[in-house]
C-alpha positions in Angstrom: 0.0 0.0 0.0 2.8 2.2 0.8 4.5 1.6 -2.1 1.5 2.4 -4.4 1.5 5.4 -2.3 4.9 6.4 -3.2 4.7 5.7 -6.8 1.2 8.0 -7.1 3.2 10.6 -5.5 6.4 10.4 -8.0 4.1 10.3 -11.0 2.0 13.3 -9.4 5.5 15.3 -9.3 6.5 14.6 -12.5 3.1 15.2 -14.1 3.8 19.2 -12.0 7.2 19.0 -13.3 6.4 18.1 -16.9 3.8 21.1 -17.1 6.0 23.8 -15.3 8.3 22.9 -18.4 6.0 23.7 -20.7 4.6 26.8 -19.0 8.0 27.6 -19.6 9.0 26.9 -22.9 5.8 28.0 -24.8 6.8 31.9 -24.1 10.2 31.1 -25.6 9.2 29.5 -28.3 7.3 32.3 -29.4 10.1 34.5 -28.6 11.6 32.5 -30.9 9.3 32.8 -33.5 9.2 36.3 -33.4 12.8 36.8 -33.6 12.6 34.5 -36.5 9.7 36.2 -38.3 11.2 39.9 -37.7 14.7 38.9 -39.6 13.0 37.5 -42.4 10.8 40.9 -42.4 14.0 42.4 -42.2 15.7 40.2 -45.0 12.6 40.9 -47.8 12.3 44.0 -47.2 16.2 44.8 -47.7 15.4 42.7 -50.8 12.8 45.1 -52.3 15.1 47.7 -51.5 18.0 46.5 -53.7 15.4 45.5 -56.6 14.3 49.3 -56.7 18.1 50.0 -57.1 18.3 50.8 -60.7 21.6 50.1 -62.0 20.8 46.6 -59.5 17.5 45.7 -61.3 19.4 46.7 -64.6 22.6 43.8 -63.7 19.7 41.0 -62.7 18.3 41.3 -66.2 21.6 41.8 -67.9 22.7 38.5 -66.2 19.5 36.8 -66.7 19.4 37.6 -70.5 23.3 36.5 -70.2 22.7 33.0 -68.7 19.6 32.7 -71.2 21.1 32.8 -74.1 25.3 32.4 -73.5 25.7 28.9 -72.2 23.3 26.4 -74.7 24.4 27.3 -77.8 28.4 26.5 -76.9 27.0 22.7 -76.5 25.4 23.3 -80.4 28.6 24.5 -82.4 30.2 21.1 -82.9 26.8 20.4 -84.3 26.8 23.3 -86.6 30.3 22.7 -88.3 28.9 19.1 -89.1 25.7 20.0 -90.4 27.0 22.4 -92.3 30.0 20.3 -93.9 32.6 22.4 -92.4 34.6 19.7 -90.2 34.6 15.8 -90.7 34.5 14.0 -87.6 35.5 15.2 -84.1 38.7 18.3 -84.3 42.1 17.7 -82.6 40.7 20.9 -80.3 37.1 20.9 -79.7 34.9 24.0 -79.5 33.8 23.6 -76.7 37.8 23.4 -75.2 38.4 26.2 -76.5 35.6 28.0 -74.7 36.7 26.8 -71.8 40.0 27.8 -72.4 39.1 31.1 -73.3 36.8 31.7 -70.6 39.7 30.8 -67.9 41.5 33.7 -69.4 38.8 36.5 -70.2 38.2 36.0 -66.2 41.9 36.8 -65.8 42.2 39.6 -68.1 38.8 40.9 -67.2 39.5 40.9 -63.5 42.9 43.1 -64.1 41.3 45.3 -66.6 38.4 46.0 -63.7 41.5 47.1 -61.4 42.3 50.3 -63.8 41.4 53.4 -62.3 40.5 54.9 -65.5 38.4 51.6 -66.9 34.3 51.5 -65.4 33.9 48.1 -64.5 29.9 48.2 -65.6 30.7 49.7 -69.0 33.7 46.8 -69.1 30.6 44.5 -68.4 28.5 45.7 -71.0 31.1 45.5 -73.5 31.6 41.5 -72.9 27.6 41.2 -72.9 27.6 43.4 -76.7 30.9 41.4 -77.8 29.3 37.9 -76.9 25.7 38.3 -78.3 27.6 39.9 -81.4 29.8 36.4 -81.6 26.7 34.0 -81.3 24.9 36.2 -84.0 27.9 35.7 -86.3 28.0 31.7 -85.7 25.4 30.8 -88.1 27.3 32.8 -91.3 30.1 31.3 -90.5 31.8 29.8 -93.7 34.9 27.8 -92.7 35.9 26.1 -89.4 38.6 28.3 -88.5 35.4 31.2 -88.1 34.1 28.9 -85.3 37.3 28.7 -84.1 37.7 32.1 -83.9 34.2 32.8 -82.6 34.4 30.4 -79.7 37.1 31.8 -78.5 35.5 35.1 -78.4 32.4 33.7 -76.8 34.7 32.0 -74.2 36.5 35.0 -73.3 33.5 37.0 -73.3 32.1 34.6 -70.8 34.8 35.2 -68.6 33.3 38.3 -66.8 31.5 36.0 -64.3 34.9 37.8 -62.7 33.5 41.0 -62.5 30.0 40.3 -60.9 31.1 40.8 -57.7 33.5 43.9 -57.6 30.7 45.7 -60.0 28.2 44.5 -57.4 30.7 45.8 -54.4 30.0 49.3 -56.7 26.7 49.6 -56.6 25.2 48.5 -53.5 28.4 48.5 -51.2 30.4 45.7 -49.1 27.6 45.5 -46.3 25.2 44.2 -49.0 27.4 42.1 -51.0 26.3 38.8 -50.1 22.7 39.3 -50.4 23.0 41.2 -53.8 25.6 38.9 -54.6 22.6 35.6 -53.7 20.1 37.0 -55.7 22.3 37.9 -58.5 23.2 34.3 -59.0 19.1 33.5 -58.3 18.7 35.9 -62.0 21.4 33.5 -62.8 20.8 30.3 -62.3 17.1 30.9 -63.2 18.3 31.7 -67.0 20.9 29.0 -67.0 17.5 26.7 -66.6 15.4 27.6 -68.9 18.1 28.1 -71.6 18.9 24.8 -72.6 14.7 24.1 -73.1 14.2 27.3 -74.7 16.9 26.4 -77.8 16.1 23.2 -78.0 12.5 23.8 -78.8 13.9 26.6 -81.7 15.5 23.4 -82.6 13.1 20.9 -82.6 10.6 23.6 -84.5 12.9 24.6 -87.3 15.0 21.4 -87.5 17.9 24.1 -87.5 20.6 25.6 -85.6 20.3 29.0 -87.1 17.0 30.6 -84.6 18.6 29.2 -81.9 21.7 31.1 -82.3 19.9 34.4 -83.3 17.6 33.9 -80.0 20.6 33.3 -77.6 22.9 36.2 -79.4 19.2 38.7 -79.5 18.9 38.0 -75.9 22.6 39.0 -74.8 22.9 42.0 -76.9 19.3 43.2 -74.9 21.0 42.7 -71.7 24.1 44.6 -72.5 21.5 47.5 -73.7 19.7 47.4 -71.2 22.7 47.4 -68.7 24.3 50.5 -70.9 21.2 52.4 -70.8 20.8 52.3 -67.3 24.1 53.2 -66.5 23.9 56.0 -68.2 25.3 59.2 -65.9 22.3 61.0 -67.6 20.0 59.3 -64.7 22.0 60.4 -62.0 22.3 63.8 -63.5 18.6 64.4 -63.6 18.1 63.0 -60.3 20.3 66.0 -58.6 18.8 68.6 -60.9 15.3 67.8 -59.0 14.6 70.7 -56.7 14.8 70.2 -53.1 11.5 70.9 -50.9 13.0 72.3 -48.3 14.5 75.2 -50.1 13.1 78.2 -51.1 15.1 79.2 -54.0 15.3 83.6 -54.9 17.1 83.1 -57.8 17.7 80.9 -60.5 21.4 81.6 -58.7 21.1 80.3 -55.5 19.1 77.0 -57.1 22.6 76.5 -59.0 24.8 77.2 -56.3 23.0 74.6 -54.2 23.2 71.9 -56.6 26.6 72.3 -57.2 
């Protein structure tokens, strides 16, 4: 009897203790929650911020457009040589090596040449985007091998100015933001590296040719370097300080110069 007694009695305290515990971790687990919920707030809304960023908005589309329509057709240029009778077999140095070769040397070059004081590193990035799409628009003219050649290696050293994403990012929306910029950058990225490959396959499959595919992918790099040049225009900026300030009552067309300046 006593030892039923005993046993009721443990069970009784840890039943109390059991509760106390979660009186006492409910609170914090909200805590928690909130905590959670008001850095994620935080983390969007810092988000929106950068999206309304012009010359920001302006490199997410420009690397979008890039990643749409750089990267399939260097997989497609073997093909092209054959169909069109320009090579017999497989070359000593494939196209696609000498991409890759180039590429590993635009990123070198690129990356010193973003180092010159004098040289803007967005205009340096809008040139590669123009000299790329210009390359893949060629690639269907081409008459002789030693074109493609020629043109690969152009679109591989082009490609090289994945080395500048993140200096011209540390430009435009400083070091404090770089790795967020930097994430959602590669998101615009990634996102047009996916629906690339689909994308020029279906021009293939619907004109049983290589030649729309090319002219889509080298049309949707030159847009992205326009759009990139046309946004970093100094124009914007220029306009944007000429707007009057509220808080001023300007006398003379004088004083509304002198306080611009």
């Amino acid at each position: 009897m006593i030892k039923d007694l005993l046993i009721t009695v443990d069970a009784k305290d840890v039943a109390v203790t059991e509760k106390k515990k979660s009186f006492i971790a409910g609170p914090a687990i909200v805590r928690m929650i909130k905590r959670k919920h008001q850095a994620y707030s935080k983390y969007m809304n810092s988000t929106v911020d950068l999206l309304h960023d012009r010359n920001f908005m302006a490199l997410c589309i420009a690397i979008f457009l890039f990643s749409l329509g750089a990267f399939p057709p260097v997989l497609f240029m073997e093909d092209v040589a054959l169909s069109q009778g320009l090579i017999d077999g497989v070359s000593i140095i494939p196209l696609v090596s000498i991409v890759s070769i180039m590429s590993g040397v635009g990123k070198l070059v690129l990356g010193i040449l973003a180092d010159v004081t004098w040289i803007n590193s967005v205009l340096l990035y809008t040139f590669t985007l123009l000299g790329s799409g210009t390359a893949l628009l060629v690639i269907p003219i081409s008459k002789t091998y030693i074109d493609l050649q020629v043109l690969s290696a152009a679109v591989g050293f082009f490609s090289g100015n994945w080395s500048l994403t993140s200096y011209i990012t540390t430009n435009i929306v400083g070091l404090d933001k770089l790795t967020q910029a930097h994430g959602i950058l590669m998101f615009f990225g990634g996102f047009g590296i996916m629906v690339g490959p689909p994308v020029v396959g279906w021009f293939f499959d619907w004109t049983q040719s290589y030649e729309l595919a090319f002219y889509f992918s080298g049309g949707s790099v030159l847009l992205g370097g326009v759009t990139l040049f046309l946004c970093a225009l100094p124009c914007w900026d220029k306009k944007k300080a000429d707007i009057d300030r509220s808080d001023i009552q300007y006398t003379s067309n004088c004083d509304k110069i002198a306080s611009v300046a």
